[in-house]
Every structure is written in C-alpha cells, then in structure tokens.
C-alpha positions in Angstrom: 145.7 107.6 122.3 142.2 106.1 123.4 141.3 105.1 126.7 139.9 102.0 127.9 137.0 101.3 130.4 139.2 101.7 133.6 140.7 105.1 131.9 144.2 103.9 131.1 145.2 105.3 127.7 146.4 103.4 125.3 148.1 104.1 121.5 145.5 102.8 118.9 146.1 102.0 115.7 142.8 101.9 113.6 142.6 100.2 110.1 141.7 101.8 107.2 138.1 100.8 106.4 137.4 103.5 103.5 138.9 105.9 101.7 136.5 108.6 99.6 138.4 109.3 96.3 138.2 110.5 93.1 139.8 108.9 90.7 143.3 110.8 90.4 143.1 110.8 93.6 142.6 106.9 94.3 145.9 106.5 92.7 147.7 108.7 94.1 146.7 106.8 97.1 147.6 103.6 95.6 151.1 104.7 94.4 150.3 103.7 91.0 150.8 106.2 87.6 149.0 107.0 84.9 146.5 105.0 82.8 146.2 102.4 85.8 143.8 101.0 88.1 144.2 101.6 91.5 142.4 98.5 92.6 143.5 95.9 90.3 146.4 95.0 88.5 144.8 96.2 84.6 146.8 99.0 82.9 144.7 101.0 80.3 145.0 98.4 77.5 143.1 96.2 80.0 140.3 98.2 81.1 137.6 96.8 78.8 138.2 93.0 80.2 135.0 91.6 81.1 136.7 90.4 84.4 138.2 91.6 87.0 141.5 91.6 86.9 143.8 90.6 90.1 143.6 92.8 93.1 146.3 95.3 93.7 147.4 94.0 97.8 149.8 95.7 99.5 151.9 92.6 99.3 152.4 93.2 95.6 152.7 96.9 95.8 155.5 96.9 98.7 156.9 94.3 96.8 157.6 95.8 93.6 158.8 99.0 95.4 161.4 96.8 97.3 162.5 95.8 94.1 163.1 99.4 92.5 164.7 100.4 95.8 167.7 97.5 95.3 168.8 99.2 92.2 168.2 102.8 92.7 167.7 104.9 95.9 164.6 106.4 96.5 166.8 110.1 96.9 167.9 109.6 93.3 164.3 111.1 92.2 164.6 111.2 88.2 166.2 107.6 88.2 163.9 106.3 90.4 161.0 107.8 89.1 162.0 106.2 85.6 162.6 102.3 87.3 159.0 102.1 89.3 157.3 103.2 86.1 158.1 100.1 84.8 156.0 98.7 87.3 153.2 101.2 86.3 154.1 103.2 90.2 153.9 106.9 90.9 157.6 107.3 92.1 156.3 107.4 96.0 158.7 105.2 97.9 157.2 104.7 101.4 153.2 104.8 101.0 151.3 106.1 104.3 149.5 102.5 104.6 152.5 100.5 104.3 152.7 99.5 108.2 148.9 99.9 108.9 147.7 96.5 110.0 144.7 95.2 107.4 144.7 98.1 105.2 145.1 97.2 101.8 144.5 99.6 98.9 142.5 97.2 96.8 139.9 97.2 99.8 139.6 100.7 101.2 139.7 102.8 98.1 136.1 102.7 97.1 133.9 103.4 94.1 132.6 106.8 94.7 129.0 107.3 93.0 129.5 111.1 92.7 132.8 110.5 90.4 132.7 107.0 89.6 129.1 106.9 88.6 127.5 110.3 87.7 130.8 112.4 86.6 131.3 109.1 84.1 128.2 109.1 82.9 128.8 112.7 81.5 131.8 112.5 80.4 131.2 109.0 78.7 128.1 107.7 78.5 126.6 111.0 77.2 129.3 111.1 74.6 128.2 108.2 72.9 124.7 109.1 72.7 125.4 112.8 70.8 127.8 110.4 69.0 125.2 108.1 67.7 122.1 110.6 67.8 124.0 113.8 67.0 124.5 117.2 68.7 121.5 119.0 67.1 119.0 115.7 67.6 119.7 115.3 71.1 119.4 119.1 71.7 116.5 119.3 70.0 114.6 116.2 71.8 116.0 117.8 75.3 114.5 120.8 74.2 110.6 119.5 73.8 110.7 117.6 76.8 107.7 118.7 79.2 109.1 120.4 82.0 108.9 118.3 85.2 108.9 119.9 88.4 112.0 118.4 90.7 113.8 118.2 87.2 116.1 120.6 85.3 114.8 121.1 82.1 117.2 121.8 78.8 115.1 124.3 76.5 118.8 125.2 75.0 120.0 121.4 74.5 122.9 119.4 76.7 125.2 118.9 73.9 127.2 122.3 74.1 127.1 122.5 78.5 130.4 123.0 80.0 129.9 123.5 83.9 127.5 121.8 85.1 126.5 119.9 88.6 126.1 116.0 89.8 122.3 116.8 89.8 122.4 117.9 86.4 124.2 114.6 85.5 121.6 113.0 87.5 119.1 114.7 85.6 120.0 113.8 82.3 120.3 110.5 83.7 116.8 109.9 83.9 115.9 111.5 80.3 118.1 109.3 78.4 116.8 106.5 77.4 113.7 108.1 75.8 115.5 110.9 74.2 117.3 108.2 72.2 115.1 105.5 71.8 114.4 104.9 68.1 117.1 107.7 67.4 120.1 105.3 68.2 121.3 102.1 66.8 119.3 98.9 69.0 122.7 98.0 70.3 124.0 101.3 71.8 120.1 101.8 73.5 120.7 98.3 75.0 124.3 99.0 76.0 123.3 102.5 77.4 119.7 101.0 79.3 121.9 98.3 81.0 124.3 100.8 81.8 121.1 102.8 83.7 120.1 99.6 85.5 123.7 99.1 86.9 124.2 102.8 88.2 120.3 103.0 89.8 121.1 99.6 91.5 124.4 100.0 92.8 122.9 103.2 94.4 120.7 101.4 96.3 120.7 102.0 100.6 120.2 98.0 101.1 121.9 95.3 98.8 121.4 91.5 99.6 122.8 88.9 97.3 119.7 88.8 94.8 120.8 92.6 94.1 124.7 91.3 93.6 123.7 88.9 91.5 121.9 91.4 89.0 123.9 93.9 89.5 126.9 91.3 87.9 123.9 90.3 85.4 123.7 94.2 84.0 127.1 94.6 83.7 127.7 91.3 81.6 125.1 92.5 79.6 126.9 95.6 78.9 129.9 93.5 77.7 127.5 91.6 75.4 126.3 94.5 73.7 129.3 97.1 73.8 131.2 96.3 71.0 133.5 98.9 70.3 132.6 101.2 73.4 135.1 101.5 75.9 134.3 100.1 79.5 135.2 101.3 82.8 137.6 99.0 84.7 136.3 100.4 87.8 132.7 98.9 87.5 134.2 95.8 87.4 135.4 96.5 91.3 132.0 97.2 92.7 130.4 94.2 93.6 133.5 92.7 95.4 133.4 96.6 97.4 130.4 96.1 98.1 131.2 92.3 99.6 133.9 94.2 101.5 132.9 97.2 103.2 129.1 97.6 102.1 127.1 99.9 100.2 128.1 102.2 97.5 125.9 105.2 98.3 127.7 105.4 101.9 131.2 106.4 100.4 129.4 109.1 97.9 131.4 112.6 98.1 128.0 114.4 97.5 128.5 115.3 101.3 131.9 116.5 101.2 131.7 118.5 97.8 128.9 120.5 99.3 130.8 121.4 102.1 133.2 123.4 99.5 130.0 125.8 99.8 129.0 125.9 103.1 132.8 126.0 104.7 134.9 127.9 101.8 133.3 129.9 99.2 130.6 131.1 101.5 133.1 132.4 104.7 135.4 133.5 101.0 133.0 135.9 100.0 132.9 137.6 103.3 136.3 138.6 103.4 138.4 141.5 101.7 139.7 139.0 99.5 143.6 138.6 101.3 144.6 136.4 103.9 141.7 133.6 103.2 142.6 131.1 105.6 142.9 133.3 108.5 139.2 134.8 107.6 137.4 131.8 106.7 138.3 129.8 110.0 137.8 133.2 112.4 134.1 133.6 109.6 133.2 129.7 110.8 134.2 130.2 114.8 132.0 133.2 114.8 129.4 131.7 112.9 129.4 128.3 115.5 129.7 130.2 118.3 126.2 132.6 117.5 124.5 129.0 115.9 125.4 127.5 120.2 124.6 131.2 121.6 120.7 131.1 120.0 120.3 127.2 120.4 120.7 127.6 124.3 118.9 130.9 124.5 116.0 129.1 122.8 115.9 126.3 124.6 116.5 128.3 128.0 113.5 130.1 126.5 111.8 127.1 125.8 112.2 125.9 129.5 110.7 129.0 130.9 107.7 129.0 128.4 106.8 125.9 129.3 106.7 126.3 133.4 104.5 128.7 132.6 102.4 126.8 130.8 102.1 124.3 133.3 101.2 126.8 135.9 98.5 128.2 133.5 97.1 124.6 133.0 96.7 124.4 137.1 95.0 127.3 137.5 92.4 126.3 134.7 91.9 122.9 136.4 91.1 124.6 139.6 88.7 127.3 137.9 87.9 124.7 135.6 88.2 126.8 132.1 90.0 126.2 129.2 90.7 127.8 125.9 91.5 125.3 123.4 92.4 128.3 120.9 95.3 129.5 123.0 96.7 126.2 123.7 96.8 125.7 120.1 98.5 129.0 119.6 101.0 128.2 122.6 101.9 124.8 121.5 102.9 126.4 118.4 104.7 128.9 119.7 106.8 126.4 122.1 107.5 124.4 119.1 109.0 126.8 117.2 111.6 128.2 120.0 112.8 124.0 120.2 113.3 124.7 116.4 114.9 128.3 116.1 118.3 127.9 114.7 119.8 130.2 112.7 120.6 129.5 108.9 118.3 128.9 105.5 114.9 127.2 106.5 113.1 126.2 104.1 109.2 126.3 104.5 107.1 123.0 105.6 103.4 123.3 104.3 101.0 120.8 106.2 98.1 121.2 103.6 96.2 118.4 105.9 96.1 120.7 108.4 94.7 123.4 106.4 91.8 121.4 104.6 90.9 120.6 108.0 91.0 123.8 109.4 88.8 125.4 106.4 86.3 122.5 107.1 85.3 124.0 110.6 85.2 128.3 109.0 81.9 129.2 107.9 81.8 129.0 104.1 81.3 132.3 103.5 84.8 133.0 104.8 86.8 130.4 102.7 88.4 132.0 100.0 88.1 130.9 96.2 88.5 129.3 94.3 89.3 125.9 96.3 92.7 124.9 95.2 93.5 122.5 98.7 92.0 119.2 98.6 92.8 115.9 100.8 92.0 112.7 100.5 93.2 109.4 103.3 96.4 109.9 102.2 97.1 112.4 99.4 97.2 115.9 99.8 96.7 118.0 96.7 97.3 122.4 96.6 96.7 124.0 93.2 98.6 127.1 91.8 96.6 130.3 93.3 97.9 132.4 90.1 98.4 130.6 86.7 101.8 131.5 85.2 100.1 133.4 82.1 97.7 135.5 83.5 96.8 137.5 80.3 97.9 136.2 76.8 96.4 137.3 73.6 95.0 135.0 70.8 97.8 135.3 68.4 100.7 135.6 71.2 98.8 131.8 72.3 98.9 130.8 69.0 102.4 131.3 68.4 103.7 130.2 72.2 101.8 127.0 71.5 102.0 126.7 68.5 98.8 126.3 67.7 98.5 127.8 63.9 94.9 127.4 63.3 94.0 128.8 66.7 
C-alpha cells in the first residue's frame, strides 16, 4: 500500500519495467524449457535467423498454458509436464506475471551485458578464435603483449583459464582483434571485429537512433560474414529493448554480482562456519549500525570544529592577523571529518597540488630527481624506484633477450 498526497493509502499495483536475468534464469521467468528463447518465439534450430523472430506476449504464453490445462491438470505433474513441452514450456502452470497489468515477458526480461555480452564472448566468441588460431598461437601472442597498466596481462596464455572474472572477459575483449589479425581466416577477423563494434556500442550510457541504426548495421554484418558460426538469438532482441525500456548498460548485474562479496562471502568468512544466515545478517546489522554511529560522530564533530573556526576567524579580524598556514591545515582537517567513513579508501593523489606546492620551497629542499610534472591540463608522476634496481649484464641479456648484449 502507497499513500497518496492527502495520506489515504491505497493498494498499488506496479508494472514490471525490468527484470535483471541471466539467461537460465530469463526462462525460467518466461515459463519456457530448454533450448528456447525467452523473448521470442525461436527454439534452438532457430537461433541463427538473421531476424527477429515473433515476440513471446503473455497473450501467447497464457494461451498455450490454457490449452495444456483442458487436457491435463496442472496437479498431474509428470503428464503435464510432458503436454506443455510440446509447446517448448517449463511445466509452470500459473506464472507470477500472469495478472500484472502491462507486464509482458518479451518486454521486461532484458539483455544483461554482464551475461548476455561479456560471459558470451568467453564462452563463444573466444572459442572460435583458439579454434581458427590455435591454443598454443593465441597463448603465445597473449603472452608477448606489453603489459598495460589498468589491463590484466596473460604471460601464461588464455586458452587453458578456467575461473575467471567479467573484467577478465572484458580484458581479453580489447586484445582480440590484434592477437588474431593475420593469424585468422579474413572472414572470422571480420565476423569477430563486427562482433566487438556491436558489444562496445550497445554498452554505450546514451543511444539515439543514429546509434540503433548501426548498432542493426554491425549485426547484419555479422550475418554476412558468419557462415557457419552459430549466432546468438538474443542479440537479435536488443535494439527493440533498448526502444522499450532504454539502455543496456542500466540492467548490467555487475552491481548485483559484486554484492555476493560485499554482503555474503565477506560476513561468511567471519563466522564459525554453522548457522550462516543467522551470522551474516547479525555480521551486516552490526557493521550498518558502527558505519551510522562514525558518520554522525563525524559530522557532530565536524559541526563543533567548524564553530570554532568561525570564532577564531573573529578574533583575527578584530586583531587583524591571520595565518594562512593554519587555515590551510584546518580546512583540511574539517574536510576529512565530512569524509571519515569507515571501510577500504583508496588513496586520491592531487599531483597539481603538489607541483605547485614544490614551486614555492626553496630548491635546495626539493627532493631528486623531479619525477612530478604539470602542464594546463596533464599531470604526469614518475616511478620513484625502477622495478629492477640492480640487474647484471648477462641476467639483462637473458630477461630481454638481448643475445649480443
């Protein structure tokens, strides 16, 4: 129940806008089996169409269930379970979103970038390319990459990883198309590059029809050029999502997969290892009610710190002094109790700030070498200590590779 503006409560019965799913877990939403879209009406056979098939409405769902329930009853499990797969259904007799005004499957259940876009890319995509390059190629061009800092870098190869993350898959992403360029037929590079194009763009935080329209364009290249690799029915489902209910990137499960972290393995590793659910929700109420506890003592702190600023500051006007170097050093100070919460912080470097500052020491008290150096609006810092501090000739010669060193 909601209330209204004049606080009578009424029972409110919200459509369903979006629904964050994996696949399996799209059609078991949908009420579909096996080997079937949950969006369109294509079966497995069907998945390398290059169209898009008709929507799965609820209409046509309800409808086909309506027709297994006159001959069977949905309590007979095993025989009904065998007369909706014949309709490619799961079995389940009354969806949840049967009776929900303007919810239809077709339309809420969304492509999901983490799943639908990154995980297929690994478990596809990538198996073409060791297909057509081969394992110990592609490991070997992984391998002599130059390490890029942001990026993982694969000294040991990618063909023979087992558990790895949506950042590695994101990773690889971005390596692929030169570790197999001249390596792989001219077809598969094209069919893999438009592939590329079609995940970066549907990524995109803003898509206007221009972007639609080559979105559509890299996928019917894809179909041009794909021959005998099998396409993903679900691409085809995008652009009309996006038409519906917006942007890809907003229904990603990035958010909700690192919460796994964060709410259960963490509070899980703090416990005797019995009775989880008990520990893990008494672990996060403890943990919420310290993160409240130092936010108000800070900012209770903050409050008092800054009346006495202010009082300070009146009583320099009236002697009229001021120390510039304190005011610094209290600004800071004031700053960081607004800021103190407890948890991982990681580290915010203003090197602008510091060029500046060593402009005004005396020179004789800047340390050296220089390795901080700004520009309008670049700021470069340089390694202090170089990762081999003492190498011999031979050990450099062999690291690098250098044989006539």
């Amino acid at each position: 129940m909601l209330p209204d503006s004049l606080g009578h409560m009424w029972y409110c019965f919200t459509p369903i806008v979006g629904y964050i799913a994996n696949t399996p877990e799209a059609a078991m939403l949908a009420a579909v089996g096996g080997k079937t879209s949950p969006i369109t009406m294509a079966m497995y056979k069907q998945f390398g169409d290059p169209f898009q098939h008709e929507p799965r409405t609820v209409s046509t769902t309800l409808a086909q269930l309506a027709a297994v329930k006159s001959k069977v009853h949905p309590t007979n499990i095993q025989v009904f379970f065998r007369k909706a797969q014949h309709f490619r259904l799961s079995g389940v007799s009354d969806p949840f979103w049967r009776d929900i005004p303007l919810s239809c499957p077709s339309t809420f259940i969304t492509p999901e970038p983490l799943h639908h876009l990154h995980k297929e890319f690994w478990d596809h995509d990538m198996k073409w390319c060791i297909n057509a390059v081969g394992e110990a190629k592609i490991d070997f061009c992984f391998s002599v990459l130059q390490p890029t800092a942001g990026f993982c870098h694969f000294k040991g190869g990618v063909a023979k990883l087992k558990q790895v993350t949506g950042r590695v898959h994101r990773d690889v992403q971005c390596y692929i198309i030169s570790v197999i360029a001249g390596a792989a037929p001219p077809k598969i590079i094209t069919a893999i590059r438009v592939l590329m194009d079609f995940q970066y763009r549907v990524q995109a935080y803003c898509i206007d029809d221009d972007d639609l329209c080559i979105i559509s364009s890299a996928l019917d290249k894809f179909h041009t050029h794909k021959q005998s690799i099998l396409d993903h029915e679900l691409m085809q489902s995008i652009v009309p999502s996006v038409k519906h209910v917006g942007v890809t990137i907003q229904w990603t499960a990035n958010v909700t997969e690192h919460a796994h972290v964060s709410e259960i393995k963490t509070p899980a590793s703090a416990s005797n290892n019995n009775n989880y659910d008990p520990q893990i929700c008494q672990y996060l109420d403890r943990t919420e009610k310290c993160r409240t506890f130092e936010l108000a003592t800070s900012l209770y702190e903050s409050k008092t710190h800054s009346h006495g600023r202010a009082e300070e500051k009146s009583l320099e006007v009236e002697d009229g002094s001021s120390d510039d170097g304190d005011s610094e050093i209290s600004d800071r100070e004031e700053a960081n109790l607004v800021s103190k919460t407890p948890g991982p912080m990681q580290p915010v470097t203003n090197y602008f700030a510091i060029s500046v500052h060593l402009r005004t020491q005396d020179p004789d008290s800047i340390p050296f070498p220089l390795r901080s150096f700004i520009t309008d609006g670049t700021a470069i810092n340089l390694s202090y200590d170089p990762p081999l501090q003492c190498i011999s000739v031979d050990g450099a010669a062999e690291k690098f590779g250098l044989l006539d060193l």
